[in-house]
C-alpha positions as CSV (number, residue, x, y, z in Angstrom):
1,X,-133.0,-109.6,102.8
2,X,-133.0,-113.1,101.3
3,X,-131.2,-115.7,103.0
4,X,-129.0,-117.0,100.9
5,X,-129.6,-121.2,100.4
6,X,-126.6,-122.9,102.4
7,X,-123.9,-124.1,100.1
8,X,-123.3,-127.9,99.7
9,X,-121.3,-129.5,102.3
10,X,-117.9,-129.1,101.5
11,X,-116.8,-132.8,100.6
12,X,-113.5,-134.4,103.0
13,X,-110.6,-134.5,100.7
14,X,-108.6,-137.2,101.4
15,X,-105.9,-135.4,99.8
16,X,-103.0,-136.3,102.8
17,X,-101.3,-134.0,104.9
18,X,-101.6,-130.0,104.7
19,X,-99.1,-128.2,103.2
20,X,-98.2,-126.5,106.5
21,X,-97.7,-130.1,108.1
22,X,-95.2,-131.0,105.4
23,X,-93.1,-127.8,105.7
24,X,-93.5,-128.7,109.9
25,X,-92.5,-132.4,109.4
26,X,-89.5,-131.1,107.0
27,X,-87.6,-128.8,109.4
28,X,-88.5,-131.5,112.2
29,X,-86.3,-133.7,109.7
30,X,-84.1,-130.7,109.2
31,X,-83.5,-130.4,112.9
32,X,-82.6,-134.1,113.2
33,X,-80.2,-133.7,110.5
34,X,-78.7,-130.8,112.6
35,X,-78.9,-133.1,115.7
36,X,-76.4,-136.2,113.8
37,X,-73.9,-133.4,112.4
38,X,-73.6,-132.5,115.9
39,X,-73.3,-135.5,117.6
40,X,-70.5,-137.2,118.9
41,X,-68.8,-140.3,116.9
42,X,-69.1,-142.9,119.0
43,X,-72.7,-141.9,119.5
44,X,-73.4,-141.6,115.5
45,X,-71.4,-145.4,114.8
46,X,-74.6,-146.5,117.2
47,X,-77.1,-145.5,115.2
48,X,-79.0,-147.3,111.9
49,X,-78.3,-145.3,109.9
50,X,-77.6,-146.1,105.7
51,X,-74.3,-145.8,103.8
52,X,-75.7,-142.7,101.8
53,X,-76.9,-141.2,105.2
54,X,-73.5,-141.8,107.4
55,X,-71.7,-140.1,104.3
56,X,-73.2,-137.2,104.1
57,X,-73.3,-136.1,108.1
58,X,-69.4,-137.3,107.7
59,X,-69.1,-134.7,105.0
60,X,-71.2,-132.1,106.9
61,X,-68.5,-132.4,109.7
62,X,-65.7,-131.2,107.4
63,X,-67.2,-128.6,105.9
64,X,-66.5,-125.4,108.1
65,X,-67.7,-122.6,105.4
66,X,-71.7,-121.8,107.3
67,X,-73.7,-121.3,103.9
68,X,-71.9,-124.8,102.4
69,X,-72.7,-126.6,105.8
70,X,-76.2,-125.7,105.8
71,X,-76.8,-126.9,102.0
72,X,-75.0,-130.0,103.3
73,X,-77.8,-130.6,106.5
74,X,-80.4,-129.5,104.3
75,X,-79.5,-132.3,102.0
76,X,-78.9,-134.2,105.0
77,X,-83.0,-133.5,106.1
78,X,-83.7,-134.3,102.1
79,X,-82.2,-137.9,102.9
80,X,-84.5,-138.4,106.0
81,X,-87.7,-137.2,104.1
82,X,-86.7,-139.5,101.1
83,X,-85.9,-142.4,103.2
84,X,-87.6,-143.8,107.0
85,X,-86.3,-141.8,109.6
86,X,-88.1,-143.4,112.5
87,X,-85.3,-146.1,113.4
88,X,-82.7,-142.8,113.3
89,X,-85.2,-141.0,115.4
90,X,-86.2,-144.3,118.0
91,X,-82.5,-144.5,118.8
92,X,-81.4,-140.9,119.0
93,X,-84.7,-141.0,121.6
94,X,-83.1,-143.6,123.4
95,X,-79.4,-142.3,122.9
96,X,-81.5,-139.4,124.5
97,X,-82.8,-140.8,127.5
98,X,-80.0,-142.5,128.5
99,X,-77.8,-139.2,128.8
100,X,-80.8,-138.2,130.7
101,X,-80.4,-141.0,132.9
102,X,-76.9,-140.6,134.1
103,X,-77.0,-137.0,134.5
104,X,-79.5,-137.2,137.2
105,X,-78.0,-140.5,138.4
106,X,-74.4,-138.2,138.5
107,X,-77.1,-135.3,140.4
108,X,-78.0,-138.2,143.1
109,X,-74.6,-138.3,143.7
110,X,-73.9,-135.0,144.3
111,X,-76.7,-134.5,146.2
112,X,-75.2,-137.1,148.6
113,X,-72.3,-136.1,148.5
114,X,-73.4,-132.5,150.0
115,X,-75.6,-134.9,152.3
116,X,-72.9,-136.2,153.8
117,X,-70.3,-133.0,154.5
118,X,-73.1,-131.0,155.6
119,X,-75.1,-134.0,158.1
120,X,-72.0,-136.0,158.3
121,X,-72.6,-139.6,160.0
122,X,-77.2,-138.7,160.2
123,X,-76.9,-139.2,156.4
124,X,-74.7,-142.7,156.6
125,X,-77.8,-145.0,157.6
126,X,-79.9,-143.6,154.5
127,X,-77.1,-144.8,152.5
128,X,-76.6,-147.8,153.7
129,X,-80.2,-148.2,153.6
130,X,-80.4,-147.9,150.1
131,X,-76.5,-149.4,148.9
132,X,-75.9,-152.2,151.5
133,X,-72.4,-153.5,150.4
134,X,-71.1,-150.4,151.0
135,X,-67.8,-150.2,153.2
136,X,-68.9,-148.4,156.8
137,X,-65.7,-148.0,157.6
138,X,-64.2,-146.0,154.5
139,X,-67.2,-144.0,154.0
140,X,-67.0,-142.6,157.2
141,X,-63.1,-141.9,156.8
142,X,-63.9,-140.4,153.4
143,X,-67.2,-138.5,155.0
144,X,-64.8,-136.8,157.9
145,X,-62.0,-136.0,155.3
146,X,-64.0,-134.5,153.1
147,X,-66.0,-132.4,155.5
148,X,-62.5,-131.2,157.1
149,X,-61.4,-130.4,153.1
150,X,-64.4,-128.6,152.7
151,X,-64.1,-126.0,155.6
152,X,-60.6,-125.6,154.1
153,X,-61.9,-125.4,150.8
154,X,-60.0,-127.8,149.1
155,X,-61.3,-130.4,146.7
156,X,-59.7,-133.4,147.2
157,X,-61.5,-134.9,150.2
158,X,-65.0,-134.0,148.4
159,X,-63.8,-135.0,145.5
160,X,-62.7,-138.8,146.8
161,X,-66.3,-138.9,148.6
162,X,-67.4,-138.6,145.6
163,X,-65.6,-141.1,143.4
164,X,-66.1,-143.1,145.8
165,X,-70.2,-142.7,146.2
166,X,-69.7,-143.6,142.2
167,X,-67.8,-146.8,142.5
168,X,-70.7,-148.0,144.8
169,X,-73.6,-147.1,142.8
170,X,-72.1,-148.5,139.7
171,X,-71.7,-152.0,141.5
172,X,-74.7,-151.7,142.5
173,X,-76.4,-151.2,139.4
174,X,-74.4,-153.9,137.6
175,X,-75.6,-156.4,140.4
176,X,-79.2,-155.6,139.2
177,X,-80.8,-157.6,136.9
């Protein structure tokens, strides 16, 4: 058998992005689309978005009917591709990371809270430790309340701990620089 001379070296075309890239980079934009129908309105006001943009996830809201609410998002996605969706996608990130941020601030808490009914006045140092200007005093009333709520499950005591453990972190993070 003859081997067969190597064919030329395929030249690099510079010819941009595949089409499979395109198509993934459209239903990314699609998706995001989906993501500013669905968010809430105080949330949407917060983000850059332009006149045409804003109108059209508006209008996606009131439409209820599926097929006519997906054209509507699709079109939405045809506005991002058309237009520079980074800034929209920089602050949903950031929109994103902030929810991220309180819920496992809001998971600390509980976490103390269940700290404190189960170890009672062990876990009071620790916190004191960490949020100095608490009140000794009322967080141990509010520690011995809610443990005695607790073996009589009942909510209130725990509950009051809790709002409570809130209060004190949130001063405590606005005295932060």
């Amino acid at each position: 058998m003859h081997k067969q001379p190597d064919p030329a070296p395929e030249q690099e075309n510079d010819e941009g992005p595949s089409k499979s890239q395109l198509k993934r980079e459209a239903h990314a934009l699609l998706e995001l689309g989906r993501t500013l129908v669905e968010l809430p309105e105080g949330r949407l006001a917060a983000l850059p978005l332009d006149d045409k943009l804003r109108d059209a996830v508006q209008l996606a809201r009131r439409i209820h009917a599926r097929s006519g609410r997906k054209r509507q998002i699709q079109y939405i996605g045809k506005l991002l591709r058309n237009g520079d969706p980074q800034p929209v996608i920089d602050a949903l990130a950031a929109i994103q990371q902030e929810d991220r941020r309180a819920a496992r601030a809001f998971h600390q808490l509980e976490d103390w809270r269940e700290r404190f009914i189960h170890e009672g006045d062990d876990a009071v140092g620790d916190w004191l430790a960490q949020y100095p200007d608490s009140d000794r005093q009322h967080l141990r009333q509010l520690i011995r309340q809610a443990q005695k709520d607790y073996r009589e499950n009942r909510t209130k005591g725990p509950r009051a701990l809790f709002r409570f453990l809130r209060e004190v972190a949130a001063s405590h993070t606005a005295d932060e620089p």
